[in-house]
C-alpha positions as CSV (number, residue, x, y, z in Angstrom):
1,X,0.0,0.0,0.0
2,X,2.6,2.7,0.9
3,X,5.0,1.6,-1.9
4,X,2.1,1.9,-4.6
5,X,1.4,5.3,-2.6
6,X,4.6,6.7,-3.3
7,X,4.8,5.3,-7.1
8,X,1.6,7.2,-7.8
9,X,3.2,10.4,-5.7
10,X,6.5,10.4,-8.1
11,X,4.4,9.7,-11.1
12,X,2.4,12.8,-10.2
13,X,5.6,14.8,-9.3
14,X,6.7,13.8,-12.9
15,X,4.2,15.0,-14.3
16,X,4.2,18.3,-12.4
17,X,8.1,18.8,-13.4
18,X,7.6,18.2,-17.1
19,X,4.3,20.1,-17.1
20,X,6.4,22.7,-15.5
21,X,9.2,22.6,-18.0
22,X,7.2,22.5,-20.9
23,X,5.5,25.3,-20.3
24,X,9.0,27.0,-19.0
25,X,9.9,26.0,-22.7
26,X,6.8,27.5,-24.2
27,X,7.6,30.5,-22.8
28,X,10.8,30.3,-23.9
29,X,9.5,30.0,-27.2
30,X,7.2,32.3,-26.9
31,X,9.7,35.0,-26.0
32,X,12.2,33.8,-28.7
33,X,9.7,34.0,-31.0
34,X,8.7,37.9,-29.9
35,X,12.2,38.8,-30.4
36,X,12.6,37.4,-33.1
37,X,9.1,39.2,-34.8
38,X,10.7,42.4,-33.1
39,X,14.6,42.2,-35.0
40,X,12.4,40.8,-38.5
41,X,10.4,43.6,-38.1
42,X,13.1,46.1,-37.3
43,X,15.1,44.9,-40.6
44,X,12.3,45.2,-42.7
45,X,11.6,48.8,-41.7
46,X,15.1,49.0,-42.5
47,X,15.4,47.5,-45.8
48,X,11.8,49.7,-46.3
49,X,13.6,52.6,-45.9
50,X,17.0,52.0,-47.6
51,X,15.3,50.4,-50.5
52,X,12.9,54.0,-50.5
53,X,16.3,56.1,-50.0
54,X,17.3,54.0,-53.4
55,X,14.5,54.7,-55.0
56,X,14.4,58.3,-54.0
57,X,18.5,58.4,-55.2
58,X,17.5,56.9,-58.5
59,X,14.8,59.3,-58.8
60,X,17.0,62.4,-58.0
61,X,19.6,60.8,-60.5
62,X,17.1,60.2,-63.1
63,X,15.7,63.9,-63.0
64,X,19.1,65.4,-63.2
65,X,20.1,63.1,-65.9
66,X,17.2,64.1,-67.6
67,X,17.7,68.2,-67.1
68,X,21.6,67.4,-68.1
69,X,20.1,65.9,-71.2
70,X,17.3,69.0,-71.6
71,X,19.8,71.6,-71.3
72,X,22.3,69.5,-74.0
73,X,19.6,69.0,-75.8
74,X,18.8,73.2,-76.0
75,X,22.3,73.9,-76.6
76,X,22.5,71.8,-79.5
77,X,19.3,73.3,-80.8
78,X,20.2,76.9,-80.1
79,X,23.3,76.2,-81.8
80,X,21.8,74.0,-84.7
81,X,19.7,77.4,-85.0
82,X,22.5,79.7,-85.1
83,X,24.6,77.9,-87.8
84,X,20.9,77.9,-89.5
85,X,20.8,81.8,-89.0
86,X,24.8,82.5,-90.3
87,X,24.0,80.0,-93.1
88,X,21.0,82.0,-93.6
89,X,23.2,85.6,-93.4
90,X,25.5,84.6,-95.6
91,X,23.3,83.4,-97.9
92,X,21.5,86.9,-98.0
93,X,25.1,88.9,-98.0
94,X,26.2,86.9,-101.1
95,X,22.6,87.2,-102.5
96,X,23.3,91.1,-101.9
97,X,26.3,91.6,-103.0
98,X,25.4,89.5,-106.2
99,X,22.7,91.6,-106.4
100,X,24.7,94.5,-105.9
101,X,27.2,93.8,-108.8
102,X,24.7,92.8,-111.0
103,X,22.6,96.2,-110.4
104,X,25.7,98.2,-111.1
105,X,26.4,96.6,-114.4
106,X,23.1,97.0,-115.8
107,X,23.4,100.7,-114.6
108,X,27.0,101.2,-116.5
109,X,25.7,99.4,-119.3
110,X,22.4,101.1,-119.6
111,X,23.8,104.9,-118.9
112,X,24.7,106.9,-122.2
113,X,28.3,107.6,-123.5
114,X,28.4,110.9,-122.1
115,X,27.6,109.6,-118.5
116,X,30.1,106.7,-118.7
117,X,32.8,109.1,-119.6
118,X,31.6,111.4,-116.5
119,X,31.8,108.8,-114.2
120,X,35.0,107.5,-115.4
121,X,37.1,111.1,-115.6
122,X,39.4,111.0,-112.7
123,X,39.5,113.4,-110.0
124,X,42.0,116.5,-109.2
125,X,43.3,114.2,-106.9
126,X,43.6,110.7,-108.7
127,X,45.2,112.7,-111.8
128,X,48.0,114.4,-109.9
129,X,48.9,111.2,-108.5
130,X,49.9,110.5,-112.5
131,X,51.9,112.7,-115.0
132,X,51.7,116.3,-114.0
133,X,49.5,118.4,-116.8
134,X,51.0,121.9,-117.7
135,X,50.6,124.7,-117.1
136,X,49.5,124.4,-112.9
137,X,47.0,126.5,-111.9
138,X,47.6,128.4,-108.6
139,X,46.6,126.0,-106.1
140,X,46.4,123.2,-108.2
141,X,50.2,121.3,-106.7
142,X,50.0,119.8,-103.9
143,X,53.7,120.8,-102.4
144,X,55.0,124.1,-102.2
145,X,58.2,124.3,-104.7
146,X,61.4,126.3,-104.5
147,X,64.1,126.2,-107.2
148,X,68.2,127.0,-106.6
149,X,71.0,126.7,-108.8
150,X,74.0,125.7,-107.1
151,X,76.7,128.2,-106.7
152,X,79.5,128.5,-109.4
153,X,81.7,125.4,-110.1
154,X,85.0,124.5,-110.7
155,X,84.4,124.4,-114.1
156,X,82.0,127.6,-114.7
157,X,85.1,129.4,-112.9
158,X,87.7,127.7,-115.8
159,X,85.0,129.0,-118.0
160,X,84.2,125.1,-119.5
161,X,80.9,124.1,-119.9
162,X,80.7,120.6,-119.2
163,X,77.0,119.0,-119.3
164,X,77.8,115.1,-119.7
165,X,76.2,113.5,-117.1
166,X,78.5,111.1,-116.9
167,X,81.1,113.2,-115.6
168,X,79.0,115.5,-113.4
169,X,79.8,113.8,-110.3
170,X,83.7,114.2,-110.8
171,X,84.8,116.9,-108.1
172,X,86.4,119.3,-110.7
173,X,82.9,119.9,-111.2
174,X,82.5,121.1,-107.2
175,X,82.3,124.1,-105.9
176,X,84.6,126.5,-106.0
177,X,85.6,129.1,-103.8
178,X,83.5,131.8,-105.2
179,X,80.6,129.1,-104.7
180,X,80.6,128.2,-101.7
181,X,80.6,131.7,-100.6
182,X,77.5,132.5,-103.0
183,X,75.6,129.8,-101.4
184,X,76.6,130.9,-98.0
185,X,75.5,134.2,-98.8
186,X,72.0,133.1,-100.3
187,X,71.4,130.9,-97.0
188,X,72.2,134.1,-94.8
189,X,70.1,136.1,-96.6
190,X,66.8,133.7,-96.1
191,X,68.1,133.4,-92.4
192,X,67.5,137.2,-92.3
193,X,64.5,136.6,-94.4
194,X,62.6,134.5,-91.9
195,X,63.6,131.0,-93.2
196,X,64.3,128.8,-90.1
197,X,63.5,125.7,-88.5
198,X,60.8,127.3,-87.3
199,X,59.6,128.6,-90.3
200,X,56.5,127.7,-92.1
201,X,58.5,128.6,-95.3
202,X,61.4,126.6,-94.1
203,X,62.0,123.4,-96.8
204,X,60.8,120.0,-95.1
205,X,62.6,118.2,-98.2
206,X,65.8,119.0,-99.9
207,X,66.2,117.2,-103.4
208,X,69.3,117.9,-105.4
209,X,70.8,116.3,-108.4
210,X,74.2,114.5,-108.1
211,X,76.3,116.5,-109.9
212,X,79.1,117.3,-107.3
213,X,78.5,120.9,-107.4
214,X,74.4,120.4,-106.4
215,X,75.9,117.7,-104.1
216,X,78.0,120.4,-102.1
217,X,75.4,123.2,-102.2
218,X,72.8,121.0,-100.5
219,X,75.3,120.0,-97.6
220,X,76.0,123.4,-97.4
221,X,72.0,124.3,-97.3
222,X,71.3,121.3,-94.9
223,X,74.1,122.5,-92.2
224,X,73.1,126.5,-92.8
225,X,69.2,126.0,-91.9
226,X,69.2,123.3,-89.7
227,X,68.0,120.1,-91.8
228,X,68.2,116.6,-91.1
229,X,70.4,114.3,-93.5
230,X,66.9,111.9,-93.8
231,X,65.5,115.4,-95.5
232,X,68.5,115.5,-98.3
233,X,67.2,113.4,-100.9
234,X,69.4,112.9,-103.9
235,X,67.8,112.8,-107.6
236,X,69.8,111.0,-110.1
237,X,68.7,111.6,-113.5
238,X,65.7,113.7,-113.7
239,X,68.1,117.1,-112.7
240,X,70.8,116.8,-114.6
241,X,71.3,119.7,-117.1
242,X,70.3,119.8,-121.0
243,X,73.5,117.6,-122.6
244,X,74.5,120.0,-125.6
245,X,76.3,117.0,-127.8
246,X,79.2,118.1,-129.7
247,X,79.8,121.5,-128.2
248,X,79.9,120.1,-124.6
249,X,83.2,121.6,-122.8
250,X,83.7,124.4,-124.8
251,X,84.0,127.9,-123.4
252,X,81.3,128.7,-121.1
253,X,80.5,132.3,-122.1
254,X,80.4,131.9,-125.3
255,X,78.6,128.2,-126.5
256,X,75.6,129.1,-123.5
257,X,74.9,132.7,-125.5
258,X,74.6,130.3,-128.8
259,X,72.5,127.4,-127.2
260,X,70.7,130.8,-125.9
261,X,70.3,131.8,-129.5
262,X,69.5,128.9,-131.0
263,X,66.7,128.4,-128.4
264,X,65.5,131.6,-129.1
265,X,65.2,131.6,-132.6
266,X,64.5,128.0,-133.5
267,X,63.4,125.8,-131.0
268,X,59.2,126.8,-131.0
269,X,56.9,127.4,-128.2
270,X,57.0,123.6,-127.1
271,X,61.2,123.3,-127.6
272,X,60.7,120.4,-130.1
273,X,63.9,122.0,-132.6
274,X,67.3,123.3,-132.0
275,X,69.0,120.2,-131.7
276,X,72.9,120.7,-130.9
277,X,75.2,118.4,-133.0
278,X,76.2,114.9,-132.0
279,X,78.9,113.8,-130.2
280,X,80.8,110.2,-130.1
281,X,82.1,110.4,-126.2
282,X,78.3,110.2,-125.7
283,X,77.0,112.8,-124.9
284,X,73.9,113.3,-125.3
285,X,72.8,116.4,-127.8
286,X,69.3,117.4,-126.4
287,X,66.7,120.0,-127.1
288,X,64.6,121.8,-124.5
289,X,61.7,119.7,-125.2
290,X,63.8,116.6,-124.1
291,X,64.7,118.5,-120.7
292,X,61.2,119.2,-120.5
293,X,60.3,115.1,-120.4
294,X,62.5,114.6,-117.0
295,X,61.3,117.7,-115.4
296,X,57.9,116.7,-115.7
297,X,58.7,113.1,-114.6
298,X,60.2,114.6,-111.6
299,X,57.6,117.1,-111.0
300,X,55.0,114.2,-111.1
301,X,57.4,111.9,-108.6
302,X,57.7,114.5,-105.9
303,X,53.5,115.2,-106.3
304,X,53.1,111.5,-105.7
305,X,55.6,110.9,-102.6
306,X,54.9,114.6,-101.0
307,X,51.6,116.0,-99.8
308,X,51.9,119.4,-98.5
309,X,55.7,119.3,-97.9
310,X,57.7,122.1,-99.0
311,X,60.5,121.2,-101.8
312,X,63.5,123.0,-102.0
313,X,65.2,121.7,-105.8
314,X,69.1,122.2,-106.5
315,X,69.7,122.5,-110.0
316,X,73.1,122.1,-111.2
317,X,72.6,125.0,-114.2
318,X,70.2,127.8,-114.7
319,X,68.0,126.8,-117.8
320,X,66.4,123.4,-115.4
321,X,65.0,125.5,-112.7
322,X,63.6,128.2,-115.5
323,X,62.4,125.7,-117.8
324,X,60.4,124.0,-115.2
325,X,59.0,127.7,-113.8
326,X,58.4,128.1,-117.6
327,X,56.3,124.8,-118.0
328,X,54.3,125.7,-114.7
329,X,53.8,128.9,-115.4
330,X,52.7,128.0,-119.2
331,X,55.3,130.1,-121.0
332,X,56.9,129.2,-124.4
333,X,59.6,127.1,-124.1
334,X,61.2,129.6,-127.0
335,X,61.0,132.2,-123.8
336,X,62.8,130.3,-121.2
337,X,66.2,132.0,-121.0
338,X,64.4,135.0,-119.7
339,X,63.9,133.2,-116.4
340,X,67.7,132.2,-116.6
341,X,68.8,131.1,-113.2
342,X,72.0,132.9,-111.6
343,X,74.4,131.0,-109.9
344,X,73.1,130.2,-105.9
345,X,70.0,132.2,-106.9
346,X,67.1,130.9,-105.3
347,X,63.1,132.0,-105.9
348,X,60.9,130.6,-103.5
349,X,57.2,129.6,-103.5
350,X,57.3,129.1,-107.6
351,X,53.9,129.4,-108.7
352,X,52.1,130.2,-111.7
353,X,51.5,133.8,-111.1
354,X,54.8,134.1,-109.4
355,X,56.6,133.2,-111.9
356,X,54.6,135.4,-113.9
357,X,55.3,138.3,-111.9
358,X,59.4,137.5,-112.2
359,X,58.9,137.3,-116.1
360,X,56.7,140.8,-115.6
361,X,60.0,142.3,-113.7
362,X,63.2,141.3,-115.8
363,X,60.7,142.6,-119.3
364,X,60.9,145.8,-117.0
365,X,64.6,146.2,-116.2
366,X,67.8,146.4,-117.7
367,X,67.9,142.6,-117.8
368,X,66.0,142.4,-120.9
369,X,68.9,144.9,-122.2
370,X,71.3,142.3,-121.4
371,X,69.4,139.7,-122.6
372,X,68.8,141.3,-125.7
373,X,72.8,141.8,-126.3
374,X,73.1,138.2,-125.0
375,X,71.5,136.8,-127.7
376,X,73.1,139.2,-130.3
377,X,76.5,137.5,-129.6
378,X,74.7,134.4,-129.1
379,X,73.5,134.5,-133.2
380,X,77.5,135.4,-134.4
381,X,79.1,132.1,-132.4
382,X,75.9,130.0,-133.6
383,X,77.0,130.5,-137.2
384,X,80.5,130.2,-136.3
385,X,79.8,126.9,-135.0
386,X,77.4,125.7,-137.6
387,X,80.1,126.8,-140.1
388,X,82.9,125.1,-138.5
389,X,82.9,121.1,-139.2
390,X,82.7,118.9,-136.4
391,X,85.9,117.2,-137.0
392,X,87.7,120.7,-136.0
393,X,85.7,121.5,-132.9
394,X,88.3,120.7,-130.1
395,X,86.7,121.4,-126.7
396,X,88.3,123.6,-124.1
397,X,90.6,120.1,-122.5
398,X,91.4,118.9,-125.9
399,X,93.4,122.3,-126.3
400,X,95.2,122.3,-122.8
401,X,96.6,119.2,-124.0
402,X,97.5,119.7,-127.2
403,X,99.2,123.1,-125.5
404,X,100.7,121.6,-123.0
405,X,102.2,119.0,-125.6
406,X,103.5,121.6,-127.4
407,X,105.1,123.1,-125.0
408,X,107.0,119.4,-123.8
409,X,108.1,119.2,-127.8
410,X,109.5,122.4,-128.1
């Protein structure tokens, strides 16, 4: 009885315990399984919101993708539109211009002879830019021009008139003594005159041919009033002095009062005759008309490389500088030894009416006495010379030597 007692007591105790324990363990499970809800439900939340700030990232990405690719796409299209507009533009500029060209040609060709030839006459301008037309109105040169003749040579003061330009740059043709002083004197006197650096009137350009007595009047002129070197321009053909052929270095005072003559009498009002005879050491044997070609190519070089300068010329004779006051002044060339050049003599501001004026004042004085007497002994040596046959005329050097031969034989 008491063991079958205490069988049933354990068996009940048993049963308590593992009742006991499994329910422990259901609770156990219960709160594993709370937990467990609680961390699953905590990382979904979390993967809910990472996988919205994704979403949200890709969204951002996507819109500014898409403005990146708006504003590309509105660049390309503003600048598809401008190469449109400039194809456009020049499009219309070459349509215009076509248009242009062709409208002017129909006008030329539909206008009349008369207005063709108006619109093609060149201006004041354009045509002093070419060959200078005599005579030159007052006003109508764009430079202001004075002329000088050098001073008196070595030559001139031996009494040989040499005019080969080939030997015009040999220094027995420079200055002499006498001629520098003359120059000297003719700068002091514009000095006193008001010609100075300062001067209005003072020449900005010095052009002188090469002959070496022109060369040493211009260094003389450049040092006396005060001009630069860069302002000394040399000339070297369209200066030099009228070539008279086979009478070249014969005496001075007599062969210039027949070539005086002869121009008087026979070359015309344009200088087209009085030819001196030739000459085989080549010299040339020119006529005023021929003197009259250079001068106007070298008035119409200095009115195209000068605008409103003032030119002083050197001349190395008289007859260039009055022959080209002659040709501006419209005189006949037949006339020109009346405006004869003395050595350093210089006339400035040489102008149609001034040179007028001068022409005006030597018919009024005794010059045209001494012209007139000139030109009287000028007619008896041109027939002496046109008598006498070229084989005998022996120039001025020629007879030194044969002299001073002479005098060695004997």
């Amino acid at each position: 009885m008491n063991i079958s007692c205490f069988v049933i007591l354990l068996l009940f105790s048993y049963n308590n315990v593992s009742n006991a324990f499994t329910l422990q363990q259901q609770k156990q499970q219960k709160g594993h399984y709370g937990q467990s809800y609680v961390m699953n439900s905590i990382a979904m939340t979390r993967r809910r919101v990472h996988s919205n700030n994704n979403i949200n990232n890709y969204n951002n990405n996507r819109k500014v993708s898409t403005t990146k690719l708006q504003q590309n796409q509105n660049k390309n299209t503003n600048e598809n539109e401008e190469s449109n507009n400039n194809k456009r533009n020049k499009k219309i500029n070459a349509t215009n211009r076509r248009s242009f060209l062709v409208n002017t040609a129909s006008a030329l060709c539909t206008t009349t002879t008369t207005t063709t030839a108006t619109i093609m006459m060149p201006s004041v301008a354009t045509a002093r830019a070419g060959l200078v037309q005599f005579p030159c109105a007052d006003g109508e040169l764009g430079n202001t021009y004075n002329f000088m003749r050098s001073g008196e040579s070595l030559l001139e003061a031996d009494n040989i008139w040499s005019t080969n330009p080939l030997f015009l740059t040999n220094r027995e043709a420079a200055l002499s003594e006498r001629g520098i002083e003359q120059v000297e004197r003719t700068c002091r006197a514009l000095i006193a005159g008001g010609i100075n650096p300062s001067s209005p009137m003072s020449p900005t350009i010095v052009r002188y041919s090469l002959a070496a007595s022109t060369i040493d009047t211009a260094n003389i002129v450049g040092r006396e009033l005060k001009i630069g070197r860069d302002r000394l321009v040399p000339e070297f053909n369209f200066m030099d002095p009228r070539a008279v052929g086979k009478w070249d270095m014969l005496p001075l005072n007599t062969t210039q009062a027949a070539v005086f003559a002869m121009d008087n009498d026979e070359a015309g009002p344009y200088g087209k005759n009085g030819r001196p005879p030739a000459n085989e050491d080549s010299t040339p044997h020119e006529t005023l008309q021929d003197q009259a070609v250079r001068l106007r190519q070298l008035l119409s070089v200095l009115e195209t490389q000068y605008s409103g300068d003032t030119v002083l010329l050197i001349f190395p004779d008289g007859t260039g500088p009055a022959l080209l006051s002659a040709l501006i002044a419209g005189i006949d060339l037949n006339r020109v030894h009346e405006l004869e050049f003395q050595p350093s003599e210089i006339r400035l501001n040489v102008t149609m009416g001034n040179t007028l004026k001068v022409l005006q004042q030597k018919q009024e004085s005794n010059i045209k006495e001494r012209y007139q007497q000139t030109l009287q002994m000028g007619r008896t040596e041109l027939n002496h010379l046109k008598n006498t046959s070229p084989e005998d005329i022996m120039n001025v050097k020629d007879q030194q030597l044969e002299q001073d031969r002479l005098e060695m034989e004997a």
